[in-house]
C-alpha positions in Angstrom: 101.7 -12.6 92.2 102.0 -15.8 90.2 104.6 -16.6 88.1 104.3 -18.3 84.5 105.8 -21.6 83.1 107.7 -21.0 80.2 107.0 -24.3 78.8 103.5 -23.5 79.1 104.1 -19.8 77.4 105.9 -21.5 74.8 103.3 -23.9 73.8 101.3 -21.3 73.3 103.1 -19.8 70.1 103.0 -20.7 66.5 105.8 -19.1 64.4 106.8 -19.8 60.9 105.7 -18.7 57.2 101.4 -18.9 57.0 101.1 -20.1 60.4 98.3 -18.7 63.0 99.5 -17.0 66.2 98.0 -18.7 68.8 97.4 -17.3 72.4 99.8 -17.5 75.1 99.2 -19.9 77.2 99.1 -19.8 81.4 98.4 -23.3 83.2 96.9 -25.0 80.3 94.0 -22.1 79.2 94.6 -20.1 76.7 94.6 -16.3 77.6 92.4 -13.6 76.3 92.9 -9.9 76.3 91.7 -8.9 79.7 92.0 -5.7 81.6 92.3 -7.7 84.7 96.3 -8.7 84.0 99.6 -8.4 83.1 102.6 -10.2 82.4 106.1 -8.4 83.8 109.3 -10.1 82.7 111.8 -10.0 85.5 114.5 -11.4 87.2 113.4 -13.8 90.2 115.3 -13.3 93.5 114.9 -10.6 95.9 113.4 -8.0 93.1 111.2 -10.0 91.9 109.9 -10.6 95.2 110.3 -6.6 96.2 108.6 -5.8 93.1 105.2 -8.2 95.1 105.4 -6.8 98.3 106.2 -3.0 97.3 104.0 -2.6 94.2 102.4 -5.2 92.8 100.6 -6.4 96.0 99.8 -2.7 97.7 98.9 -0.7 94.5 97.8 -3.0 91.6 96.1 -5.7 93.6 93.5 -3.3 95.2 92.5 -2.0 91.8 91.7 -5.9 90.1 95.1 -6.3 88.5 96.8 -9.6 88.4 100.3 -10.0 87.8 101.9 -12.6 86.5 105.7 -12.6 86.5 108.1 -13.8 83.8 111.0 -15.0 85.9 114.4 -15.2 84.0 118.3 -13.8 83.6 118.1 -10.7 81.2 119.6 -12.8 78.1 116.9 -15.1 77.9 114.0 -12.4 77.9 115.8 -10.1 75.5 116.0 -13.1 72.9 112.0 -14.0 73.5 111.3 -10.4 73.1 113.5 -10.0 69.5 112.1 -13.5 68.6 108.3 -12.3 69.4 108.8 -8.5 67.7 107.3 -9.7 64.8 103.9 -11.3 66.4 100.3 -9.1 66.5 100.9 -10.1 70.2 103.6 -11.1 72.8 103.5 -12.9 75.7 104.9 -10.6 78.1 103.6 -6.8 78.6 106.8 -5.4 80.1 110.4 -6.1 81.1 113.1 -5.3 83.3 116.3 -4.1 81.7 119.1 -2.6 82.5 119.5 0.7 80.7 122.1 -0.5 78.4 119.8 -3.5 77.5 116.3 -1.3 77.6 118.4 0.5 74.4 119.3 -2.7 72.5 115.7 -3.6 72.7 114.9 -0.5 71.4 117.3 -0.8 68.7 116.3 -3.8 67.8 112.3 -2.5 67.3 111.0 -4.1 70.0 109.9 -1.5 72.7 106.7 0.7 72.5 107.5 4.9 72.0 106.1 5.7 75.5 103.0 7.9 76.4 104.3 10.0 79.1 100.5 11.0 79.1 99.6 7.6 80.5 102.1 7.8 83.2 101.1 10.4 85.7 103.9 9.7 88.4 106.6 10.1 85.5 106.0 14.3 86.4 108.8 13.5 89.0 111.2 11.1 87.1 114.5 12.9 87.2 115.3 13.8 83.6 118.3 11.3 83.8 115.9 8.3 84.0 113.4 9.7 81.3 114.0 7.8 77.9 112.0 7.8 75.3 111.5 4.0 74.9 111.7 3.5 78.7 112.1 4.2 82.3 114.4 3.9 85.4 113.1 2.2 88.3 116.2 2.5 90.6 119.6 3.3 90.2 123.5 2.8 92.3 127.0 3.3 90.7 129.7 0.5 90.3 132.2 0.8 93.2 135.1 -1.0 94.3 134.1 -3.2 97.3 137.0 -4.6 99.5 137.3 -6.4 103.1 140.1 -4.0 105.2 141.2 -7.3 107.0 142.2 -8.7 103.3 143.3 -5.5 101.3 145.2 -2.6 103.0 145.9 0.2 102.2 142.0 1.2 101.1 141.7 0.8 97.0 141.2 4.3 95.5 139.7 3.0 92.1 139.9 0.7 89.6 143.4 0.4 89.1 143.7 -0.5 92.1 141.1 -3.1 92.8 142.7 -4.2 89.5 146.4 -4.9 90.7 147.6 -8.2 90.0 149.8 -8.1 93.8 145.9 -9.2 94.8 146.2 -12.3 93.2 143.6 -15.0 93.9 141.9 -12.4 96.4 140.6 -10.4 93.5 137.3 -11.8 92.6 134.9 -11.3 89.0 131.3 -12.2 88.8 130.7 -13.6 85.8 127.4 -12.6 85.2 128.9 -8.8 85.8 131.2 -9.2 82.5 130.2 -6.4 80.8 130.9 -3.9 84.0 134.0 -5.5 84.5 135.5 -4.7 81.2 134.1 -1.1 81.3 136.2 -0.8 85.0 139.3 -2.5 83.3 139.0 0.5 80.5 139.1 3.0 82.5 141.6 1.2 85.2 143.8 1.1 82.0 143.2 4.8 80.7 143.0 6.9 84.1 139.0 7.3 83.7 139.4 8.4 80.4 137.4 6.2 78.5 135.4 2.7 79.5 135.5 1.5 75.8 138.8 1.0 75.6 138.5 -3.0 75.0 142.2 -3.7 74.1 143.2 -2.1 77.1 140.9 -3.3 79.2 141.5 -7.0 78.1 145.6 -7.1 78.9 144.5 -5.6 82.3 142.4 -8.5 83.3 144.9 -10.9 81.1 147.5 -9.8 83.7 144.8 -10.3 86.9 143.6 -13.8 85.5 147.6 -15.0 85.4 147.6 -13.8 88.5 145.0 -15.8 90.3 141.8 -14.0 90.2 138.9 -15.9 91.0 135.4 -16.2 89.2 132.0 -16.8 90.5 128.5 -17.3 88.4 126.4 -15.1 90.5 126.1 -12.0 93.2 125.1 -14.4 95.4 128.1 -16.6 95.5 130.4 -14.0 95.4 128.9 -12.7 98.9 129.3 -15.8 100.2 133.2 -15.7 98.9 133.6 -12.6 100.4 131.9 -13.7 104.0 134.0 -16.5 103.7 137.2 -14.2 103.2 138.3 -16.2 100.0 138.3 -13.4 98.1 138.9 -9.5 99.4 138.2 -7.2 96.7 136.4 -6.6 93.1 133.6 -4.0 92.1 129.6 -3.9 92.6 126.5 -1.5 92.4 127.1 0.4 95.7 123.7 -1.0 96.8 124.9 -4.5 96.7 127.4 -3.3 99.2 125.2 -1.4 101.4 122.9 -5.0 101.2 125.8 -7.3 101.9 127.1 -4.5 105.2 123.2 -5.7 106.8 123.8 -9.0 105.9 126.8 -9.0 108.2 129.5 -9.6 105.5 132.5 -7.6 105.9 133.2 -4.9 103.4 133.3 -1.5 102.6 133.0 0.2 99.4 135.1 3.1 97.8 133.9 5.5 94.7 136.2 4.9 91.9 138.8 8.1 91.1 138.6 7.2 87.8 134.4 8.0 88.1 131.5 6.2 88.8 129.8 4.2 85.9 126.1 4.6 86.7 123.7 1.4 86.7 119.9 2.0 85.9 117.7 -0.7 86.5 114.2 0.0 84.5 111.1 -1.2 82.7 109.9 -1.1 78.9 107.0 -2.1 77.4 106.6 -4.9 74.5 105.6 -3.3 71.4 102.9 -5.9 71.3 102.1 -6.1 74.5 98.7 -7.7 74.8 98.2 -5.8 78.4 99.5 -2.4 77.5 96.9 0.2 79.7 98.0 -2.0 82.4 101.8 -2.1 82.0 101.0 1.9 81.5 99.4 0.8 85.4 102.4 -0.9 86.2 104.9 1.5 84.9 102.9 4.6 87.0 102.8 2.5 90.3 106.6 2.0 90.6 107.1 5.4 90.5 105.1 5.5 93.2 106.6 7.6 96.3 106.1 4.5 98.7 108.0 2.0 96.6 110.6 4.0 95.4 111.2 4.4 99.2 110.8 1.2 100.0 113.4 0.2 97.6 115.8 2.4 99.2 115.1 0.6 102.4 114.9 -3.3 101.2 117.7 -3.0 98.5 119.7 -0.1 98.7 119.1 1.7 95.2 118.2 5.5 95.0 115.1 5.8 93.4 114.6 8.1 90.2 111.7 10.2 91.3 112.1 13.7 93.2 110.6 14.7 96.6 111.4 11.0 98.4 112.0 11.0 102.0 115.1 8.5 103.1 116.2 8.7 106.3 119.8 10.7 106.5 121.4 7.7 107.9 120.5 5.2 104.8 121.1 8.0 102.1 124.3 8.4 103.4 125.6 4.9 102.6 123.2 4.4 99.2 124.1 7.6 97.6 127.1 9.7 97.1 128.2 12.9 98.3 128.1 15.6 95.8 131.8 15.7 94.3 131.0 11.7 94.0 128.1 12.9 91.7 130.3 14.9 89.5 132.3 11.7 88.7 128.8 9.5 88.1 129.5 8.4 84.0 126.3 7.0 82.5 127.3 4.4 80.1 127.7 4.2 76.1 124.9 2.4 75.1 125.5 2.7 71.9 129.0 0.7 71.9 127.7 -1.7 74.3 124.6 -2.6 71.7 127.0 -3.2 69.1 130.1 -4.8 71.4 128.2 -6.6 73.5 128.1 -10.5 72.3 132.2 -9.6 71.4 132.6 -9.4 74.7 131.1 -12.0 76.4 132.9 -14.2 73.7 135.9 -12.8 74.8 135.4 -13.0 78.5 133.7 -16.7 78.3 136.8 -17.8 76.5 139.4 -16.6 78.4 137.5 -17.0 82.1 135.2 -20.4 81.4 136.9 -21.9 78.8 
């Protein structure tokens, strides 16, 4: 796997009234149309390096593929890909969303209509994970995380985690904002509804007076909560299970007021300049050997039927099956429409 400059891919485009597209660019050469490549915009940490050694590597490698990865936060790649829409071709073939994101591309006319056709493995995507402008790779459920030492008696939801007798051992990650007010929602309205913004908001008002801490990323959380600075907030249940075999002390509890589900999965550019091989790409992460994998290296459940997991690690990635009934999968919708009114909100009141 290599991954791409984004100086250099931005050198490579020519946008305005009358101009000519030019190719991308990749290390100084421009880049033709070649059924030897593609270009896979993705986060860079440990999934971009899971998505190398569990698919890229075993399964497109062997067949003359090379990948080239788009390393950046979600933000960033959704703006290229609205900027781009418009262009006979993009620079990237196909991105990593999350599923509320995958649908504000959509939205916004950037995504291609899939050909299931062209995706043979997707005969086993559960029909959760089946959308029409994309797929899910993995998928967990935000939990309450909390260290027993720090918080006692056990959280039973939101509302708890949420307390403001916590004080500055209630942490946010700020990069989680959006999940955060969807908690606060339904902390504020028994489950009821995660939209609820003005509810939500006075909850975490009263938690910020309070003490809570923020941090800017996953990773420094984790090293909050190893630390025992901070004792309780929420996560994808397989951030949990990863930081339990890191050696961090923590358990995790499934929300009373339900579950909100988090899909991680892949669309493809409109104008993708690869697109049989993002087809390719798409196909080989449904995979049954990477989805498995997955399970193992990162804790996520994968979205395809007939896996096998071993009893032990299904146990602490999944959830048991009256956990299941209280999985929510998000509003999409209201979150394409809300979502730059609440990161105003929350960068105001928590960063500014």
């Amino acid at each position: 796997m290599k991954t791409i400059d984004r100086r250099d891919v931005l050198k490579g485009l020519a946008v305005g009234a009358g101009a000519a597209v030019a190719m991308p660019v990749l290390g100084g050469r421009a880049q033709a149309q070649s059924a030897g490549k593609v270009v896979v915009g993705t986060w860079g940490g440990d999934y971009a390096r899971l998505l190398t050694k569990n698919i890229e590597d075993p399964l497109l490698k062997p067949k003359g593929i090379e990948v080239l990865q788009d390393q950046a936060g979600d933000a960033p790649r959704r703006a290229k890909m609205v900027a781009e829409r418009r262009l006979p071709r993009g620079t990237v073939d196909i991105q990593g969303f999350s599923a509320a994101n995958m649908f504000e591309m959509n939205e916004a006319g950037a995504t291609e209509t899939l050909d299931y056709a062209k995706i043979p493995n997707a005969k086993n995507l559960l029909p959760t994970m089946k959308y029409p402008y994309g797929i899910g790779h993995i998928y967990s459920g935000n939990v309450v995380i909390y260290n027993p030492k720090l918080i006692s008696p056990a959280p039973t939801g939101f509302k708890d985690w949420l307390d403001p007798k916590w004080g500055n051992k209630i942490g946010f990650i700020d990069i989680q904002y959006q999940a955060i007010m969807i908690a606060a929602s339904m902390a504020a309205t028994g489950g009821a509804s995660m939209n609820d913004m003005d509810k939500a908001k006075e909850v975490l008002l009263a938690v910020k007076k309070a003490g809570a801490r923020v941090y800017p990323t996953n990773e420094a959380f984790a090293q909050a909560m190893k630390n025992e600075e901070v004792g309780i907030s929420a996560i994808w249940k397989a951030r949990v299970v990863q930081w339990q075999n890191a050696g961090i002390p923590c358990e995790a509890v499934s929300p009373v007021e339900g579950i909100p589900a988090y899909v991680s999965g892949f669309v493809i550019a409109k104008n993708a300049p690869n697109k049989d091989n993002a087809y390719a790409y798409m196909n080989a992460m449904l995979a049954k050997e990477p989805q498995e994998a997955f399970a193992v290296d990162m804790g996520y459940n994968g979205t395809v039927s007939g896996l096998s997991v071993a009893p032990d690690l299904q146990k602490r990635i999944g959830f048991t099956p009256e956990e299941e009934k209280r999985i929510k999968d998000l509003d999409y919708a209201f979150l394409a429409k809300n979502d730059a009114g609440m990161k105003e909100w929350w960068d105001k009141v928590f960063k500014g």
